[in-house]
N, C-alpha and C positions, 0 to 999 in steps of 0.2 A: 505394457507388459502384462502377461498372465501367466502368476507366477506356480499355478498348478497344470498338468494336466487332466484328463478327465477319468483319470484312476485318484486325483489328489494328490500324488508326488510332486514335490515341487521340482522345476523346473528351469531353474535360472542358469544363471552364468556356467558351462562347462569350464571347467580346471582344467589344465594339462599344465606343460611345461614351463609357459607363458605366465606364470602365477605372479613371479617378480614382475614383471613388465606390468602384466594387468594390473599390479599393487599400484608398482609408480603414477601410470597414467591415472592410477583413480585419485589418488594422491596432488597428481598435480590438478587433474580438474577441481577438486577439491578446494585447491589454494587460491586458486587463481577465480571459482566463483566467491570465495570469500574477500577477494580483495574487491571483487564488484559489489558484494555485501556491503565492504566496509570504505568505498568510495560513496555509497549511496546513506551510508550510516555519517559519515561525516558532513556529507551538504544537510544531513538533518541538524545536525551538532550545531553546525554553524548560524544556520535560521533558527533556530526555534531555542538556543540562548540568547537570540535578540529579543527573541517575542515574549519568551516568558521570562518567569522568576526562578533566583534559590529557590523559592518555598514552593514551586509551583512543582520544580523535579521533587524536592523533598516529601510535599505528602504524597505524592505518587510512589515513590519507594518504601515510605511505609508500609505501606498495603502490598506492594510485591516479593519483599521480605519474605513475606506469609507466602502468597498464592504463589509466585514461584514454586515453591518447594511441595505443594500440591499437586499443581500443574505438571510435575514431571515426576505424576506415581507409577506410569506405564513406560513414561519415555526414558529414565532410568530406571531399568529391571528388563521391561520386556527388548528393550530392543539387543540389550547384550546379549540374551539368552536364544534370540532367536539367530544372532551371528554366530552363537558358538556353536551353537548346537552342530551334532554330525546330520542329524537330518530333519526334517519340519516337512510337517502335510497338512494338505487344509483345514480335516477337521483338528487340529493342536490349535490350528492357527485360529480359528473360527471358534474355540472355548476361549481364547489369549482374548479376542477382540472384546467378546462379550464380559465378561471381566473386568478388562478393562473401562466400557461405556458403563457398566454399574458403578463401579468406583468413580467416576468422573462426574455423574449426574447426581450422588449422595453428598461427594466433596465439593460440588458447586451449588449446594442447596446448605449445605454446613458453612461453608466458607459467607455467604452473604446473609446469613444468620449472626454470622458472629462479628460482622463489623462494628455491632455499637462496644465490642467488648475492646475490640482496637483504639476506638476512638476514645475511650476512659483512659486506657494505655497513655497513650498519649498524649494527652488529651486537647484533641483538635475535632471538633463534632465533622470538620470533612471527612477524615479519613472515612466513618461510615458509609458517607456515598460513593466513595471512588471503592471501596470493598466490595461495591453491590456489583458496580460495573467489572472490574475485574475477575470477577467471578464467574463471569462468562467466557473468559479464555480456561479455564478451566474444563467444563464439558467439550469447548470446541475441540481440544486440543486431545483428548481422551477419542478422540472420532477417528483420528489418521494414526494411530502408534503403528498398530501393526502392518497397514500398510506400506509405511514410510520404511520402514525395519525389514519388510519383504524385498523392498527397493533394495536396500542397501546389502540385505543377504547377497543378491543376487551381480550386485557389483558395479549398480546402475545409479554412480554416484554425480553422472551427470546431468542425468535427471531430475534426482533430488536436488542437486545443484540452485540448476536453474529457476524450480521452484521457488526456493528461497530466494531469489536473486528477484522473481518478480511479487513474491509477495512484501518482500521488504521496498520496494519501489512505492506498491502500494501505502503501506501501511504511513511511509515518510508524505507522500502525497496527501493524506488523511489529515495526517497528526501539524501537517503545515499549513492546508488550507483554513482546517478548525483553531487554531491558534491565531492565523491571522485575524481570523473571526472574531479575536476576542475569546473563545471559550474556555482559555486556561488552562489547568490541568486537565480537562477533559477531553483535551486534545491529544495529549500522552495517552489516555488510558483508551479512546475510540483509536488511536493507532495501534496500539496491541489487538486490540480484537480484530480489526481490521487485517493485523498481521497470519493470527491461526485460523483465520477462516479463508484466506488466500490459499495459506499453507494444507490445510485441509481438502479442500475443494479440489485441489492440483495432486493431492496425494490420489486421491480415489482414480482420478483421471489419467496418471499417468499407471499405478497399479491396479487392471481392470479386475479388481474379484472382490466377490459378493461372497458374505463369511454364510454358510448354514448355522441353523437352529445349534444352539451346544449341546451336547450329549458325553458321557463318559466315554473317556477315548486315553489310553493308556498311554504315559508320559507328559499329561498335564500336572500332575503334582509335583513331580521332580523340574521342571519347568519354571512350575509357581514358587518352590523350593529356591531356585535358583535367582528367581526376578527379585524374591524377598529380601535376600540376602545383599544382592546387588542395591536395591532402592535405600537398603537399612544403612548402608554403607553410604551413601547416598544422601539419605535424610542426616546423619549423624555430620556426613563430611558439613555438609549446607548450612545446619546451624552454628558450627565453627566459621563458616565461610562468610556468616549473617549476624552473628553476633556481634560485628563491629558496627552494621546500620542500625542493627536493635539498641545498641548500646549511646551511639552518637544522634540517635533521634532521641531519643529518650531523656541524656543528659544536655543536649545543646540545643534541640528544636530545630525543625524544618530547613531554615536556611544552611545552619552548618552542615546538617544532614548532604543538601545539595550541594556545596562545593565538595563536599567528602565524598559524593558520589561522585562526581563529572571528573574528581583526582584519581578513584578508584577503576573506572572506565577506561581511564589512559593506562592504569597499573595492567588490565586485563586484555590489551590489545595485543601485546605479542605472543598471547593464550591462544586467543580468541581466533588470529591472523594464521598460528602456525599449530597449535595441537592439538586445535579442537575439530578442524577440518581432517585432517590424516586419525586420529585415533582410532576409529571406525575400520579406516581400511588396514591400520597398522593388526586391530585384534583378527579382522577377518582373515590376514595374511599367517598371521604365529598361529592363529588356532588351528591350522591345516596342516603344520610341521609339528616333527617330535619333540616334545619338551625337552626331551634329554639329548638331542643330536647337535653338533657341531655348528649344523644350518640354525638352527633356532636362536644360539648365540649369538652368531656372526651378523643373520638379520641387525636383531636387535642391536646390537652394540655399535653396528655399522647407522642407523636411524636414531643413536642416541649423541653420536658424535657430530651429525649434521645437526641435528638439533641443538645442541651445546654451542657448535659454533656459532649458529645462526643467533638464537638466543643469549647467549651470555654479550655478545656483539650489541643484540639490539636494547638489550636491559642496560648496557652501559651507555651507548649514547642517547637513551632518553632520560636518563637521569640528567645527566649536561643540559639536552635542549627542553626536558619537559615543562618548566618556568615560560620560556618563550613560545613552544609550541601552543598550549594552553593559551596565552593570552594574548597570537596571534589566532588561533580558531574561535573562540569567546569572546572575547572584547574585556577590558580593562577589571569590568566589575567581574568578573572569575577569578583575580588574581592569589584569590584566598586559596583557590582549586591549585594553582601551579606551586605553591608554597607548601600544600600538605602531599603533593606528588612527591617534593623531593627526598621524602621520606618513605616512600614506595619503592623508587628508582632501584637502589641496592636487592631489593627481591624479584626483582622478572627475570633475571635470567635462572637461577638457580630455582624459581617457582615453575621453570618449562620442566628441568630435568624433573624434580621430584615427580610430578605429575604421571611421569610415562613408569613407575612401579606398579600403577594399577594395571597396567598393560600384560604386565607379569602374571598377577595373582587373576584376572578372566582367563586369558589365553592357555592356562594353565589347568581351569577350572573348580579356582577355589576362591568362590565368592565369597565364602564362608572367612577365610584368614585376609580380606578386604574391609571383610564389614570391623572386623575383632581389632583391626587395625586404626581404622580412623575413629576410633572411641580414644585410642590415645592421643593422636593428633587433635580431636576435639577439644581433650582436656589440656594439653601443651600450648595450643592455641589461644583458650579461652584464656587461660589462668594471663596469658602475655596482654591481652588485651584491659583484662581486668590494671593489670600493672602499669601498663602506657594510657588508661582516660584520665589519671592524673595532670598529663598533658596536655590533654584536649586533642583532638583530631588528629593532629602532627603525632600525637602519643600513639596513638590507635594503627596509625601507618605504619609506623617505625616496628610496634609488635609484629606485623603482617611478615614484611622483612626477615626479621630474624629468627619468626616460627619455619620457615622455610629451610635455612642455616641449620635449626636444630635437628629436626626432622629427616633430613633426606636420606643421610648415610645408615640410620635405624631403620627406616624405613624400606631401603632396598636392600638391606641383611634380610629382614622379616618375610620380604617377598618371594625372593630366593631359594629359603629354605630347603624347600620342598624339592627343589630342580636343583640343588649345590650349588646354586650360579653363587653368591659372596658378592661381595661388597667391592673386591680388589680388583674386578677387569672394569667397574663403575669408575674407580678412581682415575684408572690408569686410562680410559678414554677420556674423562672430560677436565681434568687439571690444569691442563697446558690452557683450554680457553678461558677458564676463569682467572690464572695470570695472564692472562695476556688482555683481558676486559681490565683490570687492574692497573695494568701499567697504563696500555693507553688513554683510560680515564681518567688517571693521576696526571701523565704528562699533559693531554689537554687540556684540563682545568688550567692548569701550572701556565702554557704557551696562553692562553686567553688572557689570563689575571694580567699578563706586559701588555694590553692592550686596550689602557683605561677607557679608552674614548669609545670604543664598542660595546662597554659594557655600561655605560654610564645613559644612555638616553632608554626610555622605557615603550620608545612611538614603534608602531608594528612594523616598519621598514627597516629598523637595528633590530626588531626580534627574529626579523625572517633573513636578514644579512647575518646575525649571531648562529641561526640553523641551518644555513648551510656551509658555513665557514667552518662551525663546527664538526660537522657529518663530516666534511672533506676531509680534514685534519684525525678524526678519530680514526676513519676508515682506513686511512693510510699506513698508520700508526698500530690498528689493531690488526690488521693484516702483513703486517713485515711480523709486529710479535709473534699470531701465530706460525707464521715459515719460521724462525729464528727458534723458538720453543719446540716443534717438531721436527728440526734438524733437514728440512727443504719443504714443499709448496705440494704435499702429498693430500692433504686434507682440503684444496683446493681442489684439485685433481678427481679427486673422488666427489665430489659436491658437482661439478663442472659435467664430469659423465653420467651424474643423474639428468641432467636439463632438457637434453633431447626426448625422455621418457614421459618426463611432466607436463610436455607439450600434447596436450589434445590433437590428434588426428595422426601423431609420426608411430602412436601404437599397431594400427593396424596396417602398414604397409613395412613395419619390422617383422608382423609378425608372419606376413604372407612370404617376405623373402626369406624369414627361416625355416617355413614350408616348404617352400620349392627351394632351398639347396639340401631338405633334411638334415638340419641339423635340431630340429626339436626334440629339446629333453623331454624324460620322462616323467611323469605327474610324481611331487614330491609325497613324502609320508603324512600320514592324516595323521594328526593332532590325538590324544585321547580326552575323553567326556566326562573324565572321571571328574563327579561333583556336580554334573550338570541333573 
C-alpha cells in the first residue's frame, strides 16, 4: 500500500456506507489472525515449559517489566492519534516517524545503561545481560510505528494481521530452536527481537513509503499534544498493570515471579483473544460518527453486549478449568501457576468490559481525561496490591480481581461525561451476563463436586476429561441462563448475525450486491477532533 498520493494526501481506505461492514470484516480478520497468533503462541507454551525453568521465564520478565513500557513510547500515543485524527499527510507523518526513531535510539541507549541498576534491584547480576539484549527491541520496534499505524488508518488490518501471524511463527521457531540448545533465557529474549524485526521488516514492505526530511508543518504539536497524553495514560496505566511483577519479583524471586507469570498470561488471554485485536477497528469506526448521535450509542452499546457475553462466559469457565488447563499445557511442575490463576479467574470477564471505556474517552478525543483517569486507577490498584503481598502471589491475584470490581462503574461515569452517555445504559446491557456467569459457575462447581472420582486423580487424561466435561456443562448452563435472564435467545441472535461479516472474503461480494441493487447508504457523520 502507498498510503499517500504525490500531492501527500493520504489515501487509504475510502468510507461510504459500507463503514459497519468494513468495521466487522476488519474485526473478524482481526480475531481470527489472532487466534493463529495464539495457536502458534501455545505450541511455544508447551515446548519451551519443557525446556526451560521458573527462573528462566522469571528473569526475563524482570527486564521486560521495564523495556516494555519503553518499547511502546510511539506504539501507544502515535498510533491512536494517527486513527483519530480527521486527516494525516505525509509530511505530519514523516515529523511523527522521525520523532519517534530519536526517542527509540536515546531509550535503547538508556535502557542498556541502566541494566546494572536492575540487577542491584534485584539482585541477580543476570538481569544486566538479558537488559543489554532486550534493548534492542526497543530501537527495533521505534522503526515501524508509523508505518504500522498508516496500515491500520487505512483499514488494512489484514495485512497487519498476517504480519504478525508470520513474525510470531518466527520468533517461536527462534526461541525453540535456542532453547533446545541449551541457551536458557537467551532463548526468550533472541525470540523477542527476532519477533520486532519480523514485524518491522514486514511493515515497511507491506506500507511502501519513505518518510522525507522533518520540517515544520502545521498540526505536529497538537498531534504530539495528543500522543503525550495517550502514552502518559499509558505509562501510568502500565505501572499499575506492573506493579505486581515489580512487587512479586522483588519479594519472592524469580521462580515465583514465573509461575505468577505463566498464571497471569492465562489471566490476559481473553484480552489478548478478543479486545486487543478489535480495539483498533472499534476507535477507527466511533471516531467517524457523532459523539452525540443515536448511532454512536447504539454501535457501542451493541459491541459492548457481545463482548460481555463473550467474556463474562469465557472468565467463568476458565476459572472452573484454569487448574487443569495449566497443568495439562505445562506439565505437573507449573502447578504452582494453576493455583495462583484461580485467584485471577473472577476478573477476566469484567476486566474485558472495563477496558472498552478508553474507547470512549479517544473516539471522543479526550486523551487528556484518559491520562487524569488512570492516575486513579493506578493508585486503587496499587494501594490492593500492596494489601494482598501479604499473601504471597495468590494475594497479588486476588487484588487484580477485585480492582476491576471497584473501578469499572466510576470509570464509565468519568468517561461519559463529556457525551451524557451515564453509567445506566452500561448497567442495563451487561447485568444479565454477569448473573448468568454466576449461576452457571456456581451450579457447575456444585454438579462436579457429586463426581469424586473425576476430580480425584491429578494424571493429564482426568485433567483434559475434567475440561471438557466441564466446558460442556458450563456452556449449556450458561447459555439457557442467558435466554431465561433476557426473556428469549435475542442476544444470540444478534452475535449469530454478526458471523457472516467476520468472515474474510463474504465482505466484498455483500458489498457488490448492495451495489448493484442500490441500496448503499450514505457515508455516516464524521466524528469531531476536538482535543486532537
Amino acid at each position: 500500500m502507498k498510503p499517500f498520493d504525490i500531492n501527500g494526501v493520504f489515501q487509504g481506505s475510502r468510507e461510504g456506507g459500507e463503514l459497519r461492514r468494513r468495521a466487522v470484516r476488519s474485526a473478524g480478520v482481526t480475531v481470527l489472525s489472532q487466534g493463529a497468533v495464539f495457536a502458534v503462541q501455545v505450541i511455544a507454551t508447551v515446548v519451551l515449559a519443557r525446556l526451560l525453568t521458573p527462573a528462566d521465564f522469571g528473569v526475563v520478565t524482570m527486564v521486560t517489566t521495564f523495556s516494555l513500557l519503553i518499547m511502546s513510547f510511539g506504539l501507544n500515543g502515535y498510533t491512536e492519534a494517527v486513527l483519530q485524527r480527521n486527516d494525516i499527510d505525509h509530511l505530519l507523518a514523516s515529523n511523527l516517524f522521525w520523532i519517534n526513531l530519536g526517542v527509540g535510539l536515546l531509550a535503547t541507549v538508556g535502557f542498556a545503561a541502566a541494566g546494572s541498576l536492575l540487577a542491584r534491584f534485584y539482585g541477580d547480576p543476570r538481569v544486566a545481560q538479558v537488559a543489554v539484549g532486550m534493548s534492542l527491541t526497543i530501537f527495533i520496534s521505534s522503526t515501524s510505528v508509523v508505518h504500522v499505524a498508516l496500515l491500520k488508518r487505512a483499514l488494512r488490518f489484514s495485512s497487519t494481521s498476517a504480519n504478525d501471524i508470520v513474525a510470531s511463527a518466527v520468533s517461536v521457531s527462534v526461541s525453540i530452536l535456542l532453547a533446545w540448545m541449551g541457551w536458557g533465557y537467551w532463548a526468550l529474549v533472541a525470540g523477542a527481537v527476532a519477533r520486532l524485526l519480523i514485524q518491522s521488516i514486514g511493515a515497511w514492505y507491506l506500507c511502501q513509503w519513505l518518510p522525507s526530511l522533518p520540517r515544520r508543518v502545521k498540526g505536529t504539536g497538537s498531534v504530539i499534544w495528543f500522543a503525550m497524553h495517550v502514552y502518559g495514560r499509558y505509562s501510568v496505566n502500565y505501572f499499575a498493570r506492573n506493579t505486581d511483577n515489580l512487587l512479586v519479583g522483588w519479594r519472592f524471586g524469580p521462580v515465583s515471579l514465573g509461575f505468577y507469570k505463566k498464571a497471569y498470561d492465562l489471566f490476559l488471554l481473553p484480552a489478548n483473544q478478543l479486545l486487543a485485536p478489535v480495539s483498533e477497528v472499534v476507535l477507527s469506526t466511533l471516531s467517524r460518527l457523532d459523539r452525540n448521535s443515536l448511532q454512536y450509542r447504539r454501535y457501542f452499546l451493541n459491541g459492548l453486549s457481545i463482548l460481555a457475553f463473550v467474556g463474562m462466559g469465557a472468565g467463568a469457565l476458565l476459572t472452573l478449568i484454569g487448574k487443569d488447563l495449566i497443568r495439562l499445557l505445562l506439565g505437573h511442575k507449573w502447578d504452582a501457576a494453576g493455583q495462583i490463576f484461580t485467584y485471577f479467574g473472577p476478573g477476566i470477564g469484567i476486566m474485558l468490559i472495563y477496558a472498552t471505556h478508553g474507547l470512549i474517552h479517544l473516539s471522543i478525543g479526550r486523551a487528556d481525561r484518559w491520562f487524569r483517569w488512570v492516575i486513579v486507577e493506578f493508585t486503587v490498584t496499587a494501594s490492593l496490591f500492596l494489601i494482598g503481598l501479604r499473601w504471597g502471589p495468590v494475594g497479588v491475584a486476588a487484588a487484580w480481581s477485585a480492582s476491576f470490581w471497584i473501578l469499572t462503574l466510576p470509570g464509565f461515569w468519568y468517561a461519559g461525561r463529556p457525551i451524557h452517555f451515564g453509567v445506566a445504559p452500561i448497567i442495563s446491557t451487561v447485568w444479565r451476563y454477569v448473573v448468568a456467569s454466576v449461576i452457571a459457575g456456581g451450579a457447575s462447581a456444585l454438579i462436579i463436586r457429586e463426581v469424586p472420582w473425576l476430580l480425584s486423580s491429578p494424571s493429564a487424561i482426568f485433567a483434559l476429561a475434567r475440561i471438557v466435561i466441564i466446558s460442556v456443562l458450563f456452556s449449556a448452563l450458561y447459555v439457557g441462563a442467558v435466554i431465561l435472564l433476557h426473556g428469549g435467545p435475542e442476544p444470540l441472535h444478534r452475535f449469530a448475525k454478526l458471523l457472516p461479516d467476520l468472515i474474510p472474503g463474504r465482505f466484498s461480494s455483500t458489498r457488490s450486491r448492495l451495489q448493484a441493487e442500490g441500496m448503499a447508504s450514505q457515508p455516516p457523520r464524521t466524528a469531531s477532533t476536538a482535543g486532537a
